[in-house]
C-alpha positions in Angstrom: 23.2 -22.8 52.0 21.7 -20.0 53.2 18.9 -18.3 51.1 18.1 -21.9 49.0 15.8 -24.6 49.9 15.0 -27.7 48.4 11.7 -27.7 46.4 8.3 -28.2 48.6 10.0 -27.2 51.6 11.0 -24.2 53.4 14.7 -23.8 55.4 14.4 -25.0 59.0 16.6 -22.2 59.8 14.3 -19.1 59.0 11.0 -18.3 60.0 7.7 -18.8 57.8 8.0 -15.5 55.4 5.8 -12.9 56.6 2.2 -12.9 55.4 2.2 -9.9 53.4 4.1 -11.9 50.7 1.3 -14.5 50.7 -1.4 -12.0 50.5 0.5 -9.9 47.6 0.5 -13.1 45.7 -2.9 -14.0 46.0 -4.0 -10.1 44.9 -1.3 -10.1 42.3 -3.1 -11.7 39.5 -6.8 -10.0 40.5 -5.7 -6.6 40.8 -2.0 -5.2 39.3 -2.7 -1.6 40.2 -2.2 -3.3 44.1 1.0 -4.9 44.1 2.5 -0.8 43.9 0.9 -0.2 47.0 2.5 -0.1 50.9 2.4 -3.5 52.2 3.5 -2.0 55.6 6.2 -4.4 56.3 9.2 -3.1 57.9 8.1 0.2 56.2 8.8 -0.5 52.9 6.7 0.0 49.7 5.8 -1.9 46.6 7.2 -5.1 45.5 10.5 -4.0 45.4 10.0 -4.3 49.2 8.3 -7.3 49.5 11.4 -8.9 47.2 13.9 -7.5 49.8 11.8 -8.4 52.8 11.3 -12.1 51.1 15.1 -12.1 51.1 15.8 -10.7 54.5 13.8 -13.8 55.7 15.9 -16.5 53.8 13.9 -16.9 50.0 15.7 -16.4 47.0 15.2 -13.3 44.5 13.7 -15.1 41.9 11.6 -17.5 44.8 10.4 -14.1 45.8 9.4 -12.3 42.0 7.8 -15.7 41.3 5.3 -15.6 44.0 5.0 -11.5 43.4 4.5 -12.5 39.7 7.2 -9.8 38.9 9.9 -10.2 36.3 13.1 -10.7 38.0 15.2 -8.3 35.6 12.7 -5.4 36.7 13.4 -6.0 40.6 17.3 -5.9 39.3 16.7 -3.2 37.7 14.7 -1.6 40.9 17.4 -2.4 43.1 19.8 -0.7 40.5 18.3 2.2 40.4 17.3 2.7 44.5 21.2 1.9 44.9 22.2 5.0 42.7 19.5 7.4 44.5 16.7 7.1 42.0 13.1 7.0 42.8 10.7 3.9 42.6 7.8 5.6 42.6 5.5 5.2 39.8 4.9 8.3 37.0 1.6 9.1 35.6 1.3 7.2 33.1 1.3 9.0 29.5 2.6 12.0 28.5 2.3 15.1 31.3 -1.1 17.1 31.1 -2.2 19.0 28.6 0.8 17.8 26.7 0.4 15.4 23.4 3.0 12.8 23.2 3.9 13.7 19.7 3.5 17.1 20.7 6.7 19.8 19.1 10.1 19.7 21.1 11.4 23.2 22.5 14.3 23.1 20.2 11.7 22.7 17.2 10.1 25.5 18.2 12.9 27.9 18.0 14.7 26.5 14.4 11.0 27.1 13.3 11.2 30.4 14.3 14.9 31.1 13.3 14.2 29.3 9.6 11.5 32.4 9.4 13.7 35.2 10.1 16.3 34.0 7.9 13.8 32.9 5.0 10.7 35.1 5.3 11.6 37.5 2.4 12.4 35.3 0.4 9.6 32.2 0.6 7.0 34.7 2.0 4.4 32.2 2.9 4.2 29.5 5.8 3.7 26.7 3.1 6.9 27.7 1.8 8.9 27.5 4.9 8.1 24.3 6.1 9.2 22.9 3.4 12.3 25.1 3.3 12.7 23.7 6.5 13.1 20.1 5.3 14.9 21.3 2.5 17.7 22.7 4.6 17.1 18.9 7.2 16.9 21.7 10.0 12.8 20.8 11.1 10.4 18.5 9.7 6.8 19.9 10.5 3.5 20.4 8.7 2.7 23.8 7.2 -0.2 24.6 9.6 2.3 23.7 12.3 4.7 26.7 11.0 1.5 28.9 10.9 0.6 27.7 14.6 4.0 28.2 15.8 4.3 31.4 14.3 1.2 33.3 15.2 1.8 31.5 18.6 5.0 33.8 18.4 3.3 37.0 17.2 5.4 36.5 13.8 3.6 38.0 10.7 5.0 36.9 7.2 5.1 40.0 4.5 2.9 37.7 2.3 2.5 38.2 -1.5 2.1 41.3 -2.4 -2.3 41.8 -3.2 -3.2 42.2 -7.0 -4.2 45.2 -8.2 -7.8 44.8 -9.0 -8.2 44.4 -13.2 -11.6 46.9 -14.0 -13.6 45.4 -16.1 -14.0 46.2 -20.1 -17.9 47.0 -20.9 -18.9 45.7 -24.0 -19.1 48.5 -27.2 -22.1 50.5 -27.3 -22.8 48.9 -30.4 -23.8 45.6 -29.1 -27.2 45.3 -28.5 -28.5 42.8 -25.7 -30.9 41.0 -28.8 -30.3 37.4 -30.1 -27.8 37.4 -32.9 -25.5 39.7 -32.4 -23.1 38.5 -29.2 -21.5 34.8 -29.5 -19.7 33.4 -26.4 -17.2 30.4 -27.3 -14.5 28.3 -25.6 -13.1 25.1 -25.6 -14.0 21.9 -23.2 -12.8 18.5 -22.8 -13.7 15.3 -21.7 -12.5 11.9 -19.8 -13.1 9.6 -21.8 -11.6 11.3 -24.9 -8.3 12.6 -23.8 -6.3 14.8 -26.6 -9.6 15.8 -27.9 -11.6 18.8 -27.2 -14.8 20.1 -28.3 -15.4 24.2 -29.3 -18.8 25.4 -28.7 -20.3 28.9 -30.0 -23.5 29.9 -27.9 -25.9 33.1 -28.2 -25.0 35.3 -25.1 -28.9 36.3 -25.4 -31.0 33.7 -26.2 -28.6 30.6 -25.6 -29.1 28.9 -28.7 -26.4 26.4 -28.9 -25.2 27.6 -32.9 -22.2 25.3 -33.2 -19.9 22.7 -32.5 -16.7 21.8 -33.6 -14.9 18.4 -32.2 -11.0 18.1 -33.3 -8.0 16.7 -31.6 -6.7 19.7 -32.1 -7.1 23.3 -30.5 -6.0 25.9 -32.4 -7.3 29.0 -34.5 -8.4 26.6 -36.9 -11.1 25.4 -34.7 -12.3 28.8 -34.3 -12.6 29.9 -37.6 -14.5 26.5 -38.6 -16.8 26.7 -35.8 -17.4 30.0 -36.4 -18.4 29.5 -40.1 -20.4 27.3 -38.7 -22.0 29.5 -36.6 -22.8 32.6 -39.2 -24.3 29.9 -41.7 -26.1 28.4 -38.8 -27.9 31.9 -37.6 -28.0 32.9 -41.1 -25.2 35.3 -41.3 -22.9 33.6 -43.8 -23.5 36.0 -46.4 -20.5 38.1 -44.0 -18.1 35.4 -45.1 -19.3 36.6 -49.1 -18.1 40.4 -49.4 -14.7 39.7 -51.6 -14.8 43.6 -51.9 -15.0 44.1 -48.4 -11.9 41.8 -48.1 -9.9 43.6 -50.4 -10.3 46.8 -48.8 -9.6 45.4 -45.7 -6.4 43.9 -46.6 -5.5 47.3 -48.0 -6.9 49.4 -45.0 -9.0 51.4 -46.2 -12.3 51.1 -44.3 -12.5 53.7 -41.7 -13.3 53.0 -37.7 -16.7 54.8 -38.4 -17.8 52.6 -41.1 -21.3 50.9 -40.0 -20.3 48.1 -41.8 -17.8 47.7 -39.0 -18.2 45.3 -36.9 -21.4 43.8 -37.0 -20.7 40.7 -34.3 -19.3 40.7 -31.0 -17.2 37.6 -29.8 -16.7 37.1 -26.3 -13.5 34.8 -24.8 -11.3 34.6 -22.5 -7.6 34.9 -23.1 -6.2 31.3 -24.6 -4.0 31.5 -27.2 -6.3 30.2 -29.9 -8.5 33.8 -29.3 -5.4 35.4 -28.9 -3.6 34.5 -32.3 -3.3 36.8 -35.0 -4.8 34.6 -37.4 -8.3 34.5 -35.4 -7.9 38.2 -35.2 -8.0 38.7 -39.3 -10.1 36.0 -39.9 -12.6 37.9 -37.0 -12.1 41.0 -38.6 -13.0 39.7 -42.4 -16.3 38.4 -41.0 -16.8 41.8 -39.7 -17.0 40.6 -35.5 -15.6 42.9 -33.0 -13.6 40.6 -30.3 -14.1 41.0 -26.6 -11.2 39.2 -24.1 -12.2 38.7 -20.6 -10.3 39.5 -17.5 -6.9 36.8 -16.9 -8.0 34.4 -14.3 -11.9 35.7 -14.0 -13.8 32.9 -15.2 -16.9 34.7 -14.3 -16.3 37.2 -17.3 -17.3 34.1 -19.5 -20.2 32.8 -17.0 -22.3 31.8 -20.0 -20.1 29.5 -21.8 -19.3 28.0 -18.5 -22.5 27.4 -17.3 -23.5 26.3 -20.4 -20.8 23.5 -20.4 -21.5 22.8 -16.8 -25.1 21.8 -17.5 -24.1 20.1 -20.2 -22.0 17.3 -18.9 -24.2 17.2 -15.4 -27.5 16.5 -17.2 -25.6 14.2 -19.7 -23.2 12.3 -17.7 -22.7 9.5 -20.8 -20.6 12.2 -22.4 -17.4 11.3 -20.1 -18.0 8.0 -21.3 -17.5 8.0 -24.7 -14.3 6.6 -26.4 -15.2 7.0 -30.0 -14.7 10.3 -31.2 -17.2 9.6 -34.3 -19.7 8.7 -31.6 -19.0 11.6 -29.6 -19.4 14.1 -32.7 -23.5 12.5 -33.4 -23.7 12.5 -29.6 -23.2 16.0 -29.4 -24.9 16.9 -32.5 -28.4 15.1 -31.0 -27.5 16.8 -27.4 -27.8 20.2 -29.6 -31.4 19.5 -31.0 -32.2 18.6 -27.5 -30.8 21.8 -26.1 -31.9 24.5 -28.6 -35.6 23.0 -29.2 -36.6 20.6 -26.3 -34.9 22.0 -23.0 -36.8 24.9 -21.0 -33.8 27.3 -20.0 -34.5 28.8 -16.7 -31.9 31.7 -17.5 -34.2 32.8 -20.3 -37.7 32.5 -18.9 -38.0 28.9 -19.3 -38.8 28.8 -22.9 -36.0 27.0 -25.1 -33.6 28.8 -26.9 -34.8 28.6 -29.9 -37.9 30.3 -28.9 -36.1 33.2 -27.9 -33.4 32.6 -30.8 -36.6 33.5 -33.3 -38.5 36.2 -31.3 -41.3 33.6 -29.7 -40.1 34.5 -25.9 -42.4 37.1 -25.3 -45.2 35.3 -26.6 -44.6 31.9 -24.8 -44.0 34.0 -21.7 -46.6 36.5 -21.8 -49.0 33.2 -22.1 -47.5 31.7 -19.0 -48.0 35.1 -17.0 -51.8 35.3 -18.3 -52.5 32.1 -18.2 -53.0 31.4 -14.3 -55.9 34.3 -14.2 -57.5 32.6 -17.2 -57.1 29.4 -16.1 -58.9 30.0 -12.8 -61.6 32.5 -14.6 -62.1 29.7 -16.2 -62.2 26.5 -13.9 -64.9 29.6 -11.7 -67.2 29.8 -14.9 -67.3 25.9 -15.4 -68.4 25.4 -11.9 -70.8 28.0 -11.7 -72.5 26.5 -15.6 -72.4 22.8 -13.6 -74.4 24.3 -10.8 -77.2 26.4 -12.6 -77.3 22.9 -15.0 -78.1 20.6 -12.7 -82.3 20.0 -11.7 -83.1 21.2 -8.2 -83.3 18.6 -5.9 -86.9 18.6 -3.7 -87.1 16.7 0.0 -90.1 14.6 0.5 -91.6 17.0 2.8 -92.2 19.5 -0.1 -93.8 17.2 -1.7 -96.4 16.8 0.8 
């Protein structure tokens, strides 16, 4: 039959096949990018055309995409497509230029835009939209991509309206900048210990560390313990003493003008533990004046925070600590350290109890003097060392 041969031999009825077919198949397996290129025979291109010129000369289809080394189904599928007008040449491969493959659809583009003008009073923010987006199963995108897409558009979102700026309260005249007479406290936490917290007291002035108090609970209790702490600890706890001062504050009758009144100043921020009624009469009994920071401004309590922040950087172990009867002596010993031992750069680099009990200025003053003394000194020594020493003579003056 036409178009089959036995194997190892070729039709005596049709001529040897052409030798382009023998050259494609010795150049199929060395270079693929060839076997798409014109082979010139009977102007046809490509092995789709050295298939059909194969088979114009009497081989089979699949005689023919087994020399070519070309699947058979995609010369059917070829064929297929030439019969129904399509073209065989072949596309650049990957996506077009300048074009991601993953890159948004048109139609993405516009229910981005449309979910916007529907939704932008009411979500306000990019963020919001793409995930209103998902929410409604109209677009699935990233929130930068709504952003892109939108500024890409020359869309602006109304945004949330900006905060009013909060002024900031000064402090009463009344407080002086000296040691002993402005506390800073707050509450802090740690890893290891969760459900516990620690409350710390701390001289705005001269740092001294003046209390601790470590509960698993965080209420105005705390406060007033740590601040009894406090007073007795900087030698104020005759405040906690005046009965008579108590009674005629529970009837009312000591006027805003009285210099008894207040004597402290306590500086928070806004937790509900400063907050409560009961740390504001037990603040006012001890006769200290409460001062609340801004909501949200952290920096208004930039002591206490710092002050934590140093604590659990330079003492690391303290995350560690599972036992909250080892994590009380801990922080007892890491107050010694801190109020006696530990040079406190905000302070002049003296420690805080230096500057607690007025020896600052003196430890200071030293360290300003010191370098001219030091060197009027080391001058002096070497000048003594050089008159002191016997003149040495050269033999020549001997002579």
């Amino acid at each position: 039959m036409p178009g089959r041969r036995s194997s190892g031999s070729r039709p005596p009825s049709v001529s040897r096949p052409s030798p382009c077919i023998w050259r494609r198949e010795k150049t199929v397996g060395n270079d693929r990018r060839r076997r798409s290129q014109p082979c010139g025979c009977a102007g046809q291109e490509g092995p789709a055309g050295l298939v059909d010129h194969a088979v114009a000369e009497g081989f089979s289809t699949r005689w023919a995409c087994r020399q070519l080394g070309v699947d058979h189904a995609r010369v059917l599928t070829w064929r297929s497509r030439a019969a129904d007008g399509g073209d065989l040449a072949d596309a650049q491969p990957g996506p077009l230029p300048g074009e991601a493959s993953h890159a948004l659809l048109d139609w993405e583009r516009d229910e981005i835009v449309q979910i916007v003008r529907d939704w932008e009073q009411v979500d306000l923010s990019h963020r919001k939209l793409a995930h209103r987006g998902s929410y409604l199963q109209r677009v699935f995108v990233a929130e930068s991509t709504v952003l892109r897409v939108l500024t890409a558009a020359g869309m602006h979102l109304p945004g949330l309206p900006p905060r009013p700026p909060r002024p900031k309260t000064p402090w009463p005249e009344w407080a002086e900048l000296v040691p002993g007479v402005i506390y800073i406290y707050d509450f802090t936490h740690f890893s290891a210990l969760p459900g516990w917290c620690a409350l710390a007291v701390v001289d705005v002035v001269s740092r001294y560390w003046l209390a601790t108090v470590f509960s698993p609970e965080e209420t105005s209790v705390q406060v007033e313990n740590a601040f009894i702490d406090a007073l007795e600890a900087d030698g104020k706890g005759w405040l906690l003493e005046d009965l008579a001062f108590v009674d005629q504050l529970a009837l009312g009758e000591i006027p805003d003008n009285d210099e008894r009144v207040p004597m402290l100043l306590a500086v928070s921020d806004n937790g509900p533990q400063m907050r409560s009624d009961r740390t504001a009469q037990f603040m006012a009994i001890a006769r200290i004046a409460q001062h609340f920071g801004r909501p949200g401004t952290p920096n208004d309590q930039a002591w206490i925070e710092s002050f934590f922040g140093h604590l659990k950087t330079e003492h690391p172990h303290l995350d560690t600590i599972d036992d909250p009867a080892v994590m009380r002596t801990e922080l007892d010993a890491r107050r010694e350290h801190y109020n006696n031992v530990r040079l406190h750069e905000g302070i002049g680099y003296v420690t805080p109890a230096d500057e607690h009990y007025g020896r600052g200025d003196a430890i200071r003053k030293a360290r300003r003097d010191g370098p001219a003394d030091a060197r009027a000194t080391r001058i002096a020594t070497r000048r003594a060392m050089r008159h002191n020493q016997p003149k040495q003579t050269s033999p020549d003056e001997d002579n």
